[in-house]
N, C-alpha and C positions, 0 to 999 in steps of 0.2 A: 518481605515484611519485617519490619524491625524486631527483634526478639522482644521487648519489652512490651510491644502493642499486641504479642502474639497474644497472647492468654488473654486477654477485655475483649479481644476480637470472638476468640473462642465460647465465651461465656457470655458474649451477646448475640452470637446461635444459640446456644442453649438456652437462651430466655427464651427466644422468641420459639423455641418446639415447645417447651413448657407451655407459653401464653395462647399459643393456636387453638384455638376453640374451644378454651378455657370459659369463657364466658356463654357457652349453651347450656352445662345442667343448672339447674334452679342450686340456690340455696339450701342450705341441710342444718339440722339443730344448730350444730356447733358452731358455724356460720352466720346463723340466725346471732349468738353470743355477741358475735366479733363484731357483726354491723351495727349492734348496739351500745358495745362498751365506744365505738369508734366514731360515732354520732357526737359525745359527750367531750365537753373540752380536757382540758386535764385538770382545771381544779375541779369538777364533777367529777369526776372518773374514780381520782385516789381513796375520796372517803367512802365509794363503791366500793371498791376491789380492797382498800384494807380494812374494811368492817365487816363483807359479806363472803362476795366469795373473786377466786381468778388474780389474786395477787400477784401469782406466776405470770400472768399473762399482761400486768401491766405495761410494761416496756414497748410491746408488741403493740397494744391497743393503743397508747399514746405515737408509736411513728408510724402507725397505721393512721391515726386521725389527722396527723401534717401531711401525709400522701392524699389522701385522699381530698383535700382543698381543691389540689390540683386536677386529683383524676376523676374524683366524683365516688359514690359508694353501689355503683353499678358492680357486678360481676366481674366485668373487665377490669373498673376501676382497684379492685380489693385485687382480685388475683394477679392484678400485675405483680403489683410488691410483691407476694411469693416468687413468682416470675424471676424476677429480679433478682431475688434470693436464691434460686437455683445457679444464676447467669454468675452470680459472686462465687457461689460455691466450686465450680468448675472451674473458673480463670482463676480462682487462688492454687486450688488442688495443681494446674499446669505449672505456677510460679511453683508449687513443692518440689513436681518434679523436676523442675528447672535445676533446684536447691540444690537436691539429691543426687546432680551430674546425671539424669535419665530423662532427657528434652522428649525423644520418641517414646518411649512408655507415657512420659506425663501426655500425650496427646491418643496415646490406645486409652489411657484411665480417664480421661475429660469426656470422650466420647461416649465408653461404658456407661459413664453416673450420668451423664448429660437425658442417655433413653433408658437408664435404670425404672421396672414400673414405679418405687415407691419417689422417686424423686420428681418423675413428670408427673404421679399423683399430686406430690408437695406444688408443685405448680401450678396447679387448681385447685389449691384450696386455701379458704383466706384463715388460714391460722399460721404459725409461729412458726411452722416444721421447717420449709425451703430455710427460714435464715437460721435457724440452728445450724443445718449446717453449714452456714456460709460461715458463721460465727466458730464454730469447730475448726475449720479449715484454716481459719485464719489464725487461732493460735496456737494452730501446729508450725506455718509459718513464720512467725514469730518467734515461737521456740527455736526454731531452726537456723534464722537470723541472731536471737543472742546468743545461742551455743558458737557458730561462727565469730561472729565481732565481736561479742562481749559490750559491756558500758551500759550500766545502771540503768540509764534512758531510755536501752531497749527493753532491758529487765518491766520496764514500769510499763511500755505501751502493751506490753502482754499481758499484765495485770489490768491494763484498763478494758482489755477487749475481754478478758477472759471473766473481769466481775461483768462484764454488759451480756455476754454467754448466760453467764447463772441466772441473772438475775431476766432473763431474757426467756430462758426454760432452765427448770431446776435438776433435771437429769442431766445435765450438760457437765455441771460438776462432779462427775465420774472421770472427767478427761485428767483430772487430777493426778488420779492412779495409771491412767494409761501412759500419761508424760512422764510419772516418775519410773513408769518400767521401763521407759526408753531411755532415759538419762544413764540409769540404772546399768543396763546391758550393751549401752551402744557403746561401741569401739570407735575412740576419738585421742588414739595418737600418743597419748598417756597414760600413766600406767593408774591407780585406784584416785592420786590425789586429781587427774584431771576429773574423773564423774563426780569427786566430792564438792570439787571448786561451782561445778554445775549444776549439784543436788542443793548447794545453802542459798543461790538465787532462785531456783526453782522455789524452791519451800516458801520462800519468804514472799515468790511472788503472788503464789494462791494462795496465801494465807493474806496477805492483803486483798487480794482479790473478794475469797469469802468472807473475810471481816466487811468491805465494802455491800456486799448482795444479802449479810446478813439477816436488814431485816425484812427482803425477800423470801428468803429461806426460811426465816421466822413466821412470817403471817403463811407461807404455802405448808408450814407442817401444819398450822392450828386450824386451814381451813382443804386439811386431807381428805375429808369426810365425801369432800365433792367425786372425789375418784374413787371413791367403793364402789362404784358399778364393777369394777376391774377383778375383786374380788368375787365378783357374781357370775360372772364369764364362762366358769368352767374350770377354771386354773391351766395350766400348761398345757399347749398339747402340741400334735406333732406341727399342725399349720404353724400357728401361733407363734412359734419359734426359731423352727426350720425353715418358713415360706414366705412368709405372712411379712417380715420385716423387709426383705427386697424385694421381694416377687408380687405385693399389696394382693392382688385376685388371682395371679396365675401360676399355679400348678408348674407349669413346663419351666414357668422361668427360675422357678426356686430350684427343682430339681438340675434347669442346668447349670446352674451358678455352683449348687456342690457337685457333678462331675467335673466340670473345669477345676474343682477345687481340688479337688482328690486325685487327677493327671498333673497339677501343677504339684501336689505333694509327691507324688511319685518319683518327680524327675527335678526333686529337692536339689542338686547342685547345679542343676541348668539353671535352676530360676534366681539361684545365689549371684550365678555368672552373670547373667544378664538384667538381673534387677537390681542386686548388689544387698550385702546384710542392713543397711540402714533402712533400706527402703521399705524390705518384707517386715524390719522389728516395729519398724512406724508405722504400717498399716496394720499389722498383726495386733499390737496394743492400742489401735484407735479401735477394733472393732471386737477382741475379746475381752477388754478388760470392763467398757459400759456396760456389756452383757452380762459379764461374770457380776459385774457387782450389783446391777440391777434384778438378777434372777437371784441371789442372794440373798437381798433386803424381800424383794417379794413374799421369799420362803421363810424367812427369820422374824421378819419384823411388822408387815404394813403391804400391801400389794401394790406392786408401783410399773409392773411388766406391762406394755402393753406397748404391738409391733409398731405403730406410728413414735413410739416415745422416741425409738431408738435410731429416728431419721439420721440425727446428724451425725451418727457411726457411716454413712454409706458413703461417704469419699476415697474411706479407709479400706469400705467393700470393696469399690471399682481400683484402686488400687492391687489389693490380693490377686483379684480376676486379669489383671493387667501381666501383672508378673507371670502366672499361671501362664497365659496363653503364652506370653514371651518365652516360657521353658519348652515349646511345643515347636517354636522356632529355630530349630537347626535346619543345617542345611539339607535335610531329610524332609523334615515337618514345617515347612513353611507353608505350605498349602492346608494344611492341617489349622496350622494357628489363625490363617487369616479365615478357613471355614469357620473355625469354634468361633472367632468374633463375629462373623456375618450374621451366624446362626443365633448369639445372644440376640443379636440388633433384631432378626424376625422375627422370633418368640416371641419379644416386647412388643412388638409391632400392635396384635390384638389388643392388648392390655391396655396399650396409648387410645390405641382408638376410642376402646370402651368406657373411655376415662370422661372423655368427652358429649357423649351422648345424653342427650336430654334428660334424663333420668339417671344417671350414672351412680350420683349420690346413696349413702347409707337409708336403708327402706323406699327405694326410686324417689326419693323426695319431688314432691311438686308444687311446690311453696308457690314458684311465680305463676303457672298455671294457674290455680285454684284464686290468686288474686287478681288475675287476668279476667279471669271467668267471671267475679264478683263484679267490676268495675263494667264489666260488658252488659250485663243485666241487673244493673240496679240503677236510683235516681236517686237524686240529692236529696235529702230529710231520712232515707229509708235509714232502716234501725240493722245491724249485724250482729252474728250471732252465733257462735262456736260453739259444737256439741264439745264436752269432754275429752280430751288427746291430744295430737299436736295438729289440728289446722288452726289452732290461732298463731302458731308460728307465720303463718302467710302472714298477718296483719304484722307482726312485729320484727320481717323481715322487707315486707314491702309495703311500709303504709301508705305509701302516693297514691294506690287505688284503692285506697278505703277515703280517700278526702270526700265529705260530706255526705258518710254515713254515719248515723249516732251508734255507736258504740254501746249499747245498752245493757249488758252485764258488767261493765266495768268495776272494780269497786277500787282498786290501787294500780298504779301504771308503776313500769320499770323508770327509774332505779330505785323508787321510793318502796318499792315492795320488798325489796332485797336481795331479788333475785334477776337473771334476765330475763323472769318472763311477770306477764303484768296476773295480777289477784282479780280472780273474778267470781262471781255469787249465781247461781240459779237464777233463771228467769223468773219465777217465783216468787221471787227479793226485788223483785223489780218491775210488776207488774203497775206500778203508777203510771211507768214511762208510753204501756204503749198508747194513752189516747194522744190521740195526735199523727200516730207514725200510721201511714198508709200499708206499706210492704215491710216484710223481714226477710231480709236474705240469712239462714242457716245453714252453716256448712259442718258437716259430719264426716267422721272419718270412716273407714271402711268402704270399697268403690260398692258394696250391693246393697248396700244399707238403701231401707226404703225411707221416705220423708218423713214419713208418721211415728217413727220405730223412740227417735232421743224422747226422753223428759220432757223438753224443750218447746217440743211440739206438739204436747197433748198442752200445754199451760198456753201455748197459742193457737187452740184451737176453741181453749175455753173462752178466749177473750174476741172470741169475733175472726179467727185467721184460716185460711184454707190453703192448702198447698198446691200451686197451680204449676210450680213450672219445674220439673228436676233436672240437673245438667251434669252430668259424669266428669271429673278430670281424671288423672291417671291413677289415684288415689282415693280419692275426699270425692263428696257429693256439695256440687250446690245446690240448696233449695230457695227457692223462691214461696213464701208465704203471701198471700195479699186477702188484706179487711173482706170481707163478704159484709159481717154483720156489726151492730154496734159492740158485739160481748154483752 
């Protein structure tokens, strides 16, 4: 295979383990977000995201919404482009190692991040995360390219990927400081005036960069307020930090990612030898320096940690890990190094699967169930009706099976409410609506909740409704109310 085709080749396997049965768990809040800012054109969109809230995620939502023409705003459809974004991320990460003069490491490190859990996480879920770091990956290469050739015009396409990075996810502009440690320390053949020659176009290119993403940066600081959950968490802890960022759910694989890490420190001039100092300074400052300066501002400033943020450092992981096991391979520990890889690859193995599974999602989300469920026992005119919590999220992540039920708490529909979810009022505020409506389907949250328990259902019961049918999903309760009396 021609060297040039290797790596698209490479990273169109890894789309496709990312996309395998991507599309079985339901939707989840954040999701819920995505498939609504992504419905909207772009002139809708902007005066959403810069008056309210998700500025950061503009970029995203707008080439999510040209994807999706094509693919449709199914499960498959959305999480393909993550997909995608995975399949980018590995075939640039192979062109690095290309770069680097380390063709076989670049193909142990494509393989790692390819079954890393947090990145076949990133490939099921329709948010931002997979192309950060596709978008990282690439303006490492880049840099690598104009350190190499030199000429302003490369200077500037790194600028251009690197403002589409920020302004794409705003923790991305940490790589800022990670580049300049590498400029900084890398050994390039001259003595201080070659890394200064290399430090005035660096400077000047992310300084255009963030002038460009500026006023991204601008509306994401003014609309921070959205990410204080992160300060409610708990603050640090050992998961969170140590596990949580590669490992997404599993225990074993975070744990073995630092033994690998801690053998590869050990046998520090094996891995010099065979991964070379360019390679371990450039993965070592892709993935200490967003940390260090992320857990920093956390503590100093504004809470901004949190282990999803820090997807598009894991190139720079599978990198480390790569080199690591390559120190493990003498001619002693060959068998050794190729165990520790097998061994990452089956650990993960659980983690992929579970990633998958119908339920997989944050709180087992059952969005599409519980809308399934509605559409299977109801009829056209009938009225809906969400107790308190999130199953109106079903309606607002799949309203095809709500078509011709009246909506009868409604009071403001997204975007006009300000937020992505729609403003609604007690049944109570609305008791004109129901002469006329035969049935109400109420869906409440909690799976033992009885029928009679919400608000909802004592004001329909004063109006003539009796609850005839209850139906479980994995989650939420559907109820079925239907007219007995006239009220």
């Amino acid at each position: 295979m021609p060297v040039a085709r290797r790596p698209w080749t490479i990273g169109a396997l890894a789309a496709l383990v990312s996309f395998a049965f991507s599309w079985v768990p339901s939707y989840w809040a954040d999701e819920v977000a995505t498939v609504r800012a992504t419905r909207l054109t772009p002139a809708e969109l902007l005066p959403f995201t810069t008056r309210y809230v998700d500025a950061g995620h503009t970029v995203y939502y707008i080439a999510l919404h040209y994807w999706s023409r094509v693919f449709g705003l199914s499960e498959a459809g959305t999480r393909s482009f993550s997909a995608v974004g995975v399949g980018v991320a590995v075939a640039v990460l192979v062109m690095i190692g290309q770069r680097l003069g380390r063709p076989r490491l670049a193909l142990v490190s494509a393989a790692l991040l390819a079954l890393m859990p947090r990145m076949t996480w990133a490939g099921t879920e329709a948010r931002s995360y997979a192309w950060t770091a596709a978008l990282a990956a690439t303006t490492w290469l880049l840099l690598l390219i104009a350190l190499d050739r030199g000429g302003w015009w490369r200077w500037a396409v790194l600028g251009v990927i690197a403002a589409l990075s920020v302004a794409t996810f705003l923790t991305t502009s940490t790589l800022l400081g990670a580049q300049l440690v590498y400029v900084l320390v890398r050994r390039d053949g001259h003595a201080g005036g070659g890394r200064r020659r290399a430090l005035l176009p660096l400077l000047a290119t992310w300084l255009a960069a963030l002038v460009a993403a500026s006023p991204v940066l601008y509306l994401g600081w003014n609309e921070r307020a959205q990410i204080a959950w992160i300060g409610q968490k708990g603050g640090f802890t050992p998961w969170s930090v140590l596990v949580e960022p590669w490992g997404e759910t599993s225990w074993a694989y975070g744990l073995a990612v630092w033994l690998v890490l801690i053998a590869g420190a050990l046998r520090w001039r094996e891995a010099l030898r065979r991964a070379c100092p360019d390679w371990l300074l450039l993965a070592g400052a892709w993935v200490v320096v967003p940390f260090a300066i992320t857990v920093g501002l956390s503590l100093a400033v504004t809470p901004l940690f949190t282990a999803r943020y820090l997807t598009f450092a894991m190139p720079g992981l599978a990198m480390l890990l790569a080199a690591a096991i390559a120190s493990l391979a003498s001619l002693r520990m060959r068998g050794v190094a190729a165990g520790v890889a097998l061994a990452l690859v089956a650990i993960s193995l659980p983690t992929y699967v579970g990633q998958r599974l119908a339920f997989a999602k944050p709180r087992e989300s059952d969005l599409r169930l519980v809308a399934q469920t509605v559409a299977a026992h109801s009829s056209k005119g009938d009225a809906i009706l969400f107790a308190p919590g999130r199953p109106r999220e079903s309606l607002e992540a799949y309203p095809q099976y709500y078509t011709g039920l009246v909506d009868i708490a409604l009071k403001t529909s997204f975007p006009v409410s300000g937020s992505f979810h729609d403003k609604t009022v007690p049944l109570a505020k609305r008791t004109e609506k129901l002469p006329g409506i035969r049935a109400v389907i109420l869906v409440i949250p909690r799976h033992g909740t009885p029928c009679t328990q919400p608000r909802d259902a004592a004001t329909l019961r004063d109006h003539g409704f009796a609850p005839t049918s209850r139906y479980p999903t994995h989650r939420e309760v559907v109820c079925r109310f239907v007219r007995v009396s006239a009220g």
